[in-house]
Every structure is written in C-alpha cells, then in structure tokens.
N, CA, C and O atoms as a GROMACS GRO file, in nm:
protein
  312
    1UNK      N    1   0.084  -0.117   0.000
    1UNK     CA    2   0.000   0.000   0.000
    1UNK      C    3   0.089   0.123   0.000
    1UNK      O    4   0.201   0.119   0.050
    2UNK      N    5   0.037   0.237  -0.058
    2UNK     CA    6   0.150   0.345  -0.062
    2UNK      C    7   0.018   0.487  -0.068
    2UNK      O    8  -0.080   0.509  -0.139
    3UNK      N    9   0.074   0.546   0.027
    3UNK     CA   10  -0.003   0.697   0.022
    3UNK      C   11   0.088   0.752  -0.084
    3UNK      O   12   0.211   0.744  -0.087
    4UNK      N   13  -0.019   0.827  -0.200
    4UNK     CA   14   0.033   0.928  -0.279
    4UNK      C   15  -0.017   1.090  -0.214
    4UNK      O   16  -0.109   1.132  -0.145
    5UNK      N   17   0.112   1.148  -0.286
    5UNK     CA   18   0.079   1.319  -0.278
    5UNK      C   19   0.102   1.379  -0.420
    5UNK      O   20   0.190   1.447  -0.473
    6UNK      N   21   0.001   1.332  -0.452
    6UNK     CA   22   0.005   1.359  -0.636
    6UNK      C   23   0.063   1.510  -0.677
    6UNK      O   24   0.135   1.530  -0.775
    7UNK      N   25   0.016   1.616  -0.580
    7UNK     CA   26   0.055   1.766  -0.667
    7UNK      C   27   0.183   1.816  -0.589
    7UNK      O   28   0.211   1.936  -0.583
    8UNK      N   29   0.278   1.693  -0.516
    8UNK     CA   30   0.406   1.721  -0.516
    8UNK      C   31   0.490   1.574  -0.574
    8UNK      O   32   0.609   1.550  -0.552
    9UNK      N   33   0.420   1.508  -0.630
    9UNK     CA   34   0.463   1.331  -0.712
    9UNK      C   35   0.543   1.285  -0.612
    9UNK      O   36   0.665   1.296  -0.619
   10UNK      N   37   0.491   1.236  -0.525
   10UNK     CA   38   0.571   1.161  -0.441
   10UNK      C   39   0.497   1.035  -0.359
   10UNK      O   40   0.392   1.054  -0.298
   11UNK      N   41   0.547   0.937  -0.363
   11UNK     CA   42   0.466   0.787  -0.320
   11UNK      C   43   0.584   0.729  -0.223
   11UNK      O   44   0.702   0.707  -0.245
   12UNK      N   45   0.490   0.710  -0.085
   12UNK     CA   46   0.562   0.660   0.020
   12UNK      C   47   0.481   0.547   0.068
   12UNK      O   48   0.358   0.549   0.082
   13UNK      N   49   0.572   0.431   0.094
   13UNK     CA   50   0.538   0.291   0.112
   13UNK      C   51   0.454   0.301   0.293
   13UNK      O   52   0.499   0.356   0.393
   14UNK      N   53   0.367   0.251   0.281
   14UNK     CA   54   0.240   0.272   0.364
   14UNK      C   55   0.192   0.104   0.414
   14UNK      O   56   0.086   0.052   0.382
   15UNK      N   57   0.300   0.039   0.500
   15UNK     CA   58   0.253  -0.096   0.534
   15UNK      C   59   0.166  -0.115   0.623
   15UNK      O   60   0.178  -0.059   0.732
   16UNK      N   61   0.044  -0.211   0.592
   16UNK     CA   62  -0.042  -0.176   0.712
   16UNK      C   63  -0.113  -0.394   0.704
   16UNK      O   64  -0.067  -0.483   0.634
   17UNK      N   65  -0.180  -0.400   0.762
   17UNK     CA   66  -0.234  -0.534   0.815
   17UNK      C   67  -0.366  -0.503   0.895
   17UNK      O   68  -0.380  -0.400   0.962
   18UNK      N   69  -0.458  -0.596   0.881
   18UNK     CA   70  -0.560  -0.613   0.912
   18UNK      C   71  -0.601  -0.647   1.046
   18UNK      O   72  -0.664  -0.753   1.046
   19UNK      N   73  -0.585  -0.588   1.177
   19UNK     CA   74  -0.541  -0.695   1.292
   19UNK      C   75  -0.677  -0.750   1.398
   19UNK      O   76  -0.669  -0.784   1.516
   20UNK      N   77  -0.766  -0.746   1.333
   20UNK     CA   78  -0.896  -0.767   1.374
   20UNK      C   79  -1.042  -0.734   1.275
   20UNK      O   80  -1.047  -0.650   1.185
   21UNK      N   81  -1.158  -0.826   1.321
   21UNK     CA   82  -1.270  -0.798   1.194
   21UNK      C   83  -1.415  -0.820   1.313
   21UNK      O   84  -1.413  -0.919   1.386
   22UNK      N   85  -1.508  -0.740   1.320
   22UNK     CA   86  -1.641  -0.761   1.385
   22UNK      C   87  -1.744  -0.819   1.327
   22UNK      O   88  -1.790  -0.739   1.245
   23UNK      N   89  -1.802  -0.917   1.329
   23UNK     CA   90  -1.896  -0.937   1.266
   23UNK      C   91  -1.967  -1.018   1.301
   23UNK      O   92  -1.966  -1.135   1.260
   24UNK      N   93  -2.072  -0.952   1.418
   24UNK     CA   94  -2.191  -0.987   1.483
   24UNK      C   95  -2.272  -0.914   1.439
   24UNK      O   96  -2.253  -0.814   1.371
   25UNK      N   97  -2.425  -0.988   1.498
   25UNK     CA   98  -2.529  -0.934   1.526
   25UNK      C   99  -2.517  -0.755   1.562
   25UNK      O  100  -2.461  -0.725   1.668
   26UNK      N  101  -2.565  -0.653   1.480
   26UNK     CA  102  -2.584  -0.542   1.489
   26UNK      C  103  -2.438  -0.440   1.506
   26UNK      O  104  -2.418  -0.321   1.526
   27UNK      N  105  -2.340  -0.581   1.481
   27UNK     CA  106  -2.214  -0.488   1.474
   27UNK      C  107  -2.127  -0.531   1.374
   27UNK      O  108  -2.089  -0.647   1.386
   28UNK      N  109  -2.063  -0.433   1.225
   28UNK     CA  110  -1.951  -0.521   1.170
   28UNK      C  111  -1.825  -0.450   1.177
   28UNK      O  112  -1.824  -0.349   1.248
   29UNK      N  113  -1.702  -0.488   1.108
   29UNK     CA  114  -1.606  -0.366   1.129
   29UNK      C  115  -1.493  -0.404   1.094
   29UNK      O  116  -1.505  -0.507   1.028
   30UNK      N  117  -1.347  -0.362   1.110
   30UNK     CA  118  -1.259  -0.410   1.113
   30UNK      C  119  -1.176  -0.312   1.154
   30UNK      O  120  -1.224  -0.200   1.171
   31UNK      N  121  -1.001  -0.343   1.186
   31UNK     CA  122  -0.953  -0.255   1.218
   31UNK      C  123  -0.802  -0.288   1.138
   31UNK      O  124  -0.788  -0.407   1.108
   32UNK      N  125  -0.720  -0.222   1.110
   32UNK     CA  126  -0.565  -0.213   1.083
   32UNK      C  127  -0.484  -0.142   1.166
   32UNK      O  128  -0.522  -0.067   1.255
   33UNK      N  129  -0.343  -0.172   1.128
   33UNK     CA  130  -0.220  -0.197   1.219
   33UNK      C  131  -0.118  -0.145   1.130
   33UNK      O  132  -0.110  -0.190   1.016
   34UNK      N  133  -0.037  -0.050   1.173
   34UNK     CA  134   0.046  -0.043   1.030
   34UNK      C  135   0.195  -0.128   1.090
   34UNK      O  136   0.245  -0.153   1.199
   35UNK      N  137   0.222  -0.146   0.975
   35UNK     CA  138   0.378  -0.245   0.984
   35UNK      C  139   0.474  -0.140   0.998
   35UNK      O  140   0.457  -0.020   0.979
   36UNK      N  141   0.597  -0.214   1.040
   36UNK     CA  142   0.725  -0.172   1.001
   36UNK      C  143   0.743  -0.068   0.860
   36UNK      O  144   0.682  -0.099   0.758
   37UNK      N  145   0.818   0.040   0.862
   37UNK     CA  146   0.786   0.078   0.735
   37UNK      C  147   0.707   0.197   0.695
   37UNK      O  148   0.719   0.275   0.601
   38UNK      N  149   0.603   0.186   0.817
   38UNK     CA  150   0.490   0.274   0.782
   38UNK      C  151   0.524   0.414   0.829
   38UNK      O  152   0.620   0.433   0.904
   39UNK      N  153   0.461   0.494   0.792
   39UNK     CA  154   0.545   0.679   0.856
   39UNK      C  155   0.507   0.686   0.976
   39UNK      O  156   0.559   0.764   1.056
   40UNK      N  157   0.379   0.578   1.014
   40UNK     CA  158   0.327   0.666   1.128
   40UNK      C  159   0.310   0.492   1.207
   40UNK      O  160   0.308   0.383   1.149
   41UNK      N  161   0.302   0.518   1.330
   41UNK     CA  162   0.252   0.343   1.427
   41UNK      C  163   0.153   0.364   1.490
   41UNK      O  164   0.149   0.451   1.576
   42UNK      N  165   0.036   0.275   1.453
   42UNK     CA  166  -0.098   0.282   1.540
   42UNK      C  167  -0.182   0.169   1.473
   42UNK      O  168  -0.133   0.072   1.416
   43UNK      N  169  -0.304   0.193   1.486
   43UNK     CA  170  -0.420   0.133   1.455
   43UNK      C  171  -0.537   0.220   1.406
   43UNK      O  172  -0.516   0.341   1.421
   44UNK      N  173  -0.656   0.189   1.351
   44UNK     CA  174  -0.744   0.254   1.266
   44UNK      C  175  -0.865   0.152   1.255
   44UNK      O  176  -0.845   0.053   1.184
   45UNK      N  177  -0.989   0.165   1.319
   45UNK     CA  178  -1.089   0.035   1.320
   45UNK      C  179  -1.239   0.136   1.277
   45UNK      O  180  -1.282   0.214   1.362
   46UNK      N  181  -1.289   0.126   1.175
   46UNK     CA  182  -1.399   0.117   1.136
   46UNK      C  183  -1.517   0.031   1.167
   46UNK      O  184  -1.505  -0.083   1.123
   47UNK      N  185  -1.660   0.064   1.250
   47UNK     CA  186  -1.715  -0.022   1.287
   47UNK      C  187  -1.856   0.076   1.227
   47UNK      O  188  -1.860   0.198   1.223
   48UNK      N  189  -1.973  -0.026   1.180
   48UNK     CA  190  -2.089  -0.012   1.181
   48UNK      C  191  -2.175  -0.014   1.290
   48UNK      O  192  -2.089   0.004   1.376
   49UNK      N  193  -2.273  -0.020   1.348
   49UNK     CA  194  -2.359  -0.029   1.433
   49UNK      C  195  -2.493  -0.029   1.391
   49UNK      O  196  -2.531   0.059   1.313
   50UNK      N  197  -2.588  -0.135   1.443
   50UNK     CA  198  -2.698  -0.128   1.429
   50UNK      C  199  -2.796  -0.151   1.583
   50UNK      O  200  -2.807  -0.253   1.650
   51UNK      N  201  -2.857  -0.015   1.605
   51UNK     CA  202  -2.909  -0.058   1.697
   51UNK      C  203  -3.058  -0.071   1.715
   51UNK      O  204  -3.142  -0.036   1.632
   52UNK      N  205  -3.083  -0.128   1.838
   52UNK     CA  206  -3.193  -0.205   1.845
   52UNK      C  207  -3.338  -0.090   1.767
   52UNK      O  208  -3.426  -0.135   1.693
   53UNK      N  209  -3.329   0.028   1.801
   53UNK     CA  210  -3.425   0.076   1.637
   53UNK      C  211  -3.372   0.100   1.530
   53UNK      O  212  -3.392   0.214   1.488
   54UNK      N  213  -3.301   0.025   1.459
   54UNK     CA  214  -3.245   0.002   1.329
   54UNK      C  215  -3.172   0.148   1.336
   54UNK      O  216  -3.105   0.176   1.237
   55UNK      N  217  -3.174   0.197   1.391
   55UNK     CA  218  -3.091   0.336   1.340
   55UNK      C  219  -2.933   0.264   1.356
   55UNK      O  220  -2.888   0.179   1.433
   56UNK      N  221  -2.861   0.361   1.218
   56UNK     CA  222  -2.758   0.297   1.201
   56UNK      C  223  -2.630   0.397   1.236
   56UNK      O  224  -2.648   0.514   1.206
   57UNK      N  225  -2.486   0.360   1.304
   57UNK     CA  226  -2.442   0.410   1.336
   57UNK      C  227  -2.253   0.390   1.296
   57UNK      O  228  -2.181   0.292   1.316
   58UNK      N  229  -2.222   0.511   1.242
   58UNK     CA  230  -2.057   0.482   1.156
   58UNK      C  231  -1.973   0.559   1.228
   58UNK      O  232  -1.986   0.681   1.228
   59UNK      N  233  -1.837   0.474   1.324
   59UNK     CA  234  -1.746   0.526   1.422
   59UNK      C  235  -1.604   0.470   1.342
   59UNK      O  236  -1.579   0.363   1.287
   60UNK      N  237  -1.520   0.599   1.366
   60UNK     CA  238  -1.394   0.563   1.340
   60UNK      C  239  -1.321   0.607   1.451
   60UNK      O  240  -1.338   0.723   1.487
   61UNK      N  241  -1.198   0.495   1.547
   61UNK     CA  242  -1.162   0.501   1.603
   61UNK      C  243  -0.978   0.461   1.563
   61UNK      O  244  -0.925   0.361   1.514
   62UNK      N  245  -0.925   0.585   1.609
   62UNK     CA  246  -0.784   0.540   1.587
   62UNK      C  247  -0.663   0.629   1.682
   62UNK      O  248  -0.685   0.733   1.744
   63UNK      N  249  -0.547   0.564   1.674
   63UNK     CA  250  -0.443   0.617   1.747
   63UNK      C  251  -0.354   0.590   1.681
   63UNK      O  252  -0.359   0.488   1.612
   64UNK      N  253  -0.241   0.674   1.682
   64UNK     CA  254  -0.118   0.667   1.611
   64UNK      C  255  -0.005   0.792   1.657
   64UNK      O  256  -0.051   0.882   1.728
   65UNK      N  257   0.135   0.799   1.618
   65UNK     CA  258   0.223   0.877   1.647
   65UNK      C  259   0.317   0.863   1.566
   65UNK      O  260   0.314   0.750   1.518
   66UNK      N  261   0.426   0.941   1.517
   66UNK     CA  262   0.492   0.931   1.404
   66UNK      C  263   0.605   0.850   1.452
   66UNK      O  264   0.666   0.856   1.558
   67UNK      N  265   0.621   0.757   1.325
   67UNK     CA  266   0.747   0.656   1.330
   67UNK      C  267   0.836   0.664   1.254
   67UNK      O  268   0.898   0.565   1.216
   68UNK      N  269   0.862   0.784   1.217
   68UNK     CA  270   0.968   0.812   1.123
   68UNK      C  271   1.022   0.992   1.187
   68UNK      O  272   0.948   1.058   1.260
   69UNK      N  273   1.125   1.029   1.151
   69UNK     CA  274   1.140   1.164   1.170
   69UNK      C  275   1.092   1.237   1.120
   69UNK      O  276   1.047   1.337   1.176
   70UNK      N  277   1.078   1.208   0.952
   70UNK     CA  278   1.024   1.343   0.851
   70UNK      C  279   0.886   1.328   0.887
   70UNK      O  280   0.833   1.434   0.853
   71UNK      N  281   0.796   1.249   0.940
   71UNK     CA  282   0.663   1.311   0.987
   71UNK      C  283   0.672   1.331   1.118
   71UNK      O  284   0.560   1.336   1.169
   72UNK      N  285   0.757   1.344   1.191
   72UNK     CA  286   0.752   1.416   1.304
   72UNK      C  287   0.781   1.530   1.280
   72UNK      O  288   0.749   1.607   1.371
   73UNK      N  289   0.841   1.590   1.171
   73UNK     CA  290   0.906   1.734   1.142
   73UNK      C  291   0.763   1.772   1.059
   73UNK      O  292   0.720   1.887   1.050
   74UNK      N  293   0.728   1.710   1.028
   74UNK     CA  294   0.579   1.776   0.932
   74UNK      C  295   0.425   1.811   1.053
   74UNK      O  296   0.322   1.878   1.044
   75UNK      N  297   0.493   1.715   1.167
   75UNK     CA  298   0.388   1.765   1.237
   75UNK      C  299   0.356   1.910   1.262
   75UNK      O  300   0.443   1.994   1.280
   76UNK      N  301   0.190   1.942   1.261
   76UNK     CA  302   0.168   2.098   1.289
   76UNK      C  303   0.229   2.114   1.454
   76UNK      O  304   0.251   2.040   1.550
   77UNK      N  305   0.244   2.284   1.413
   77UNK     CA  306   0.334   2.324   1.587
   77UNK      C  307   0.170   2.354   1.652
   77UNK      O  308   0.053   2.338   1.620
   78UNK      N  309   0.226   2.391   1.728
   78UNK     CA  310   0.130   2.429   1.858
   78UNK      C  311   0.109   2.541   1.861
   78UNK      O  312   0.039   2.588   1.950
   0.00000   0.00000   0.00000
C-alpha cells in the first residue's frame, strides 16, 4: 500500500495489516495496524452499528504517532 501526494509526485510505502474484523449481530467492522515501514505506528478500526431501532451508526476510532522523523518534522506546531 502506498499513500500518494500527487501535486508534489511523491509515493511513500504505507505498510499496514488487518489486525482484527467484527462481525456480529448489529455490529460489523474491522480494524488495521500499520507495519514496520509505515510513517506513522498505530491502529485505525472502522465499525458499523446497528441498533436495536435500526438506526444505524458509523465510528472511526484510531491512534497513532509518528514513526519516522520526517513526519515528526511535518507535524503541525502548537
């Protein structure tokens, strides 16, 4: 996998893995893990929800911190 930044042409290798999947009753989802490699280290889990009045519900939950220097230097300041 590789994030592009097309309007400066540049493609950086973006390893990531699947490290869990939901799929019950009124809940589905999954989440990723990035590998070795990746700019940044964390996780990223997408889950559906259905609850008991069908109303439906879309959460993205993630954490991460930079694993490389040049996105620690790209981070915004404070």
């Amino acid at each position: 996998m590789f994030l592009e930044l097309p309007w400066i042409a540049i493609r950086i290798g973006a390893p990531c893995r699947v490290v869990y999947t939901i799929n019950e009753r009124g809940e589905s989802g999954f989440a990723y893990g990035t590998l070795s490699g990746h700019p940044e280290s964390g996780e990223e889990a997408f889950i559906v929800t259905r609850d008991r009045h069908d109303r439906v519900w879309f959460s993205i939950k993630a954490f991460s911190r930079p694993a490389s220097l040049y996105v620690h230097l790209a981070e915004p300041f404070p």
